[in-house]
C-alpha positions, 0 to 999 in steps of 0.5 A, a space after each residue: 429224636 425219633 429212629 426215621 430222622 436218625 436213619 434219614 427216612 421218611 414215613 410217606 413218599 414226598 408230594 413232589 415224588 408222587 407228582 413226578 412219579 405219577 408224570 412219569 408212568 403216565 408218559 410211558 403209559 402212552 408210549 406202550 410201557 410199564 413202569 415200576 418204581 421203589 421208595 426207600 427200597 419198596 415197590 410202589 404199587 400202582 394202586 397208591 399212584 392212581 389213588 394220589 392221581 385221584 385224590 390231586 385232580 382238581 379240575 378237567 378240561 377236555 383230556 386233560 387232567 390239571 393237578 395242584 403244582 407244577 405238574 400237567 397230567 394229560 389222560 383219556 377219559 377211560 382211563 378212569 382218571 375223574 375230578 
């Protein structure tokens, strides 16, 4: 048994995470906030959720952003977000 399962960890944050995660900062992105979120302790950088964004936008339609899943990602276009 490797020590991550013993001690009840993951190497990678979960897809669902990201997902939720992603949602949530671009949601109070809009609103004028800045959110930070930690994984087992760390900090998540903003650079690995806009790379996870990246690399789940499948397909765009006007300002909106749909992603594998369950979860809708609304942006603007200068924001970078592209498929």
């Amino acid at each position: 048994m490797h020590r991550f399962t013993r001690w009840g960890l993951r190497k990678y944050i979960p897809h669902e995470s990201m997902q939720a995660m992603a949602t949530i900062r671009h949601i109070r992105k809009e609103e004028g906030k800045n959110t930070e979120f930690t994984w087992n302790g760390q900090l998540v950088e903003g650079v690995k959720l806009d790379r996870f964004v990246g690399r789940e936008a499948c397909d765009a339609h006007g300002d909106e952003v749909y992603t594998r899943g369950r979860f809708l990602v609304r942006h603007n276009t200068s924001t970078g977000f592209s498929c």
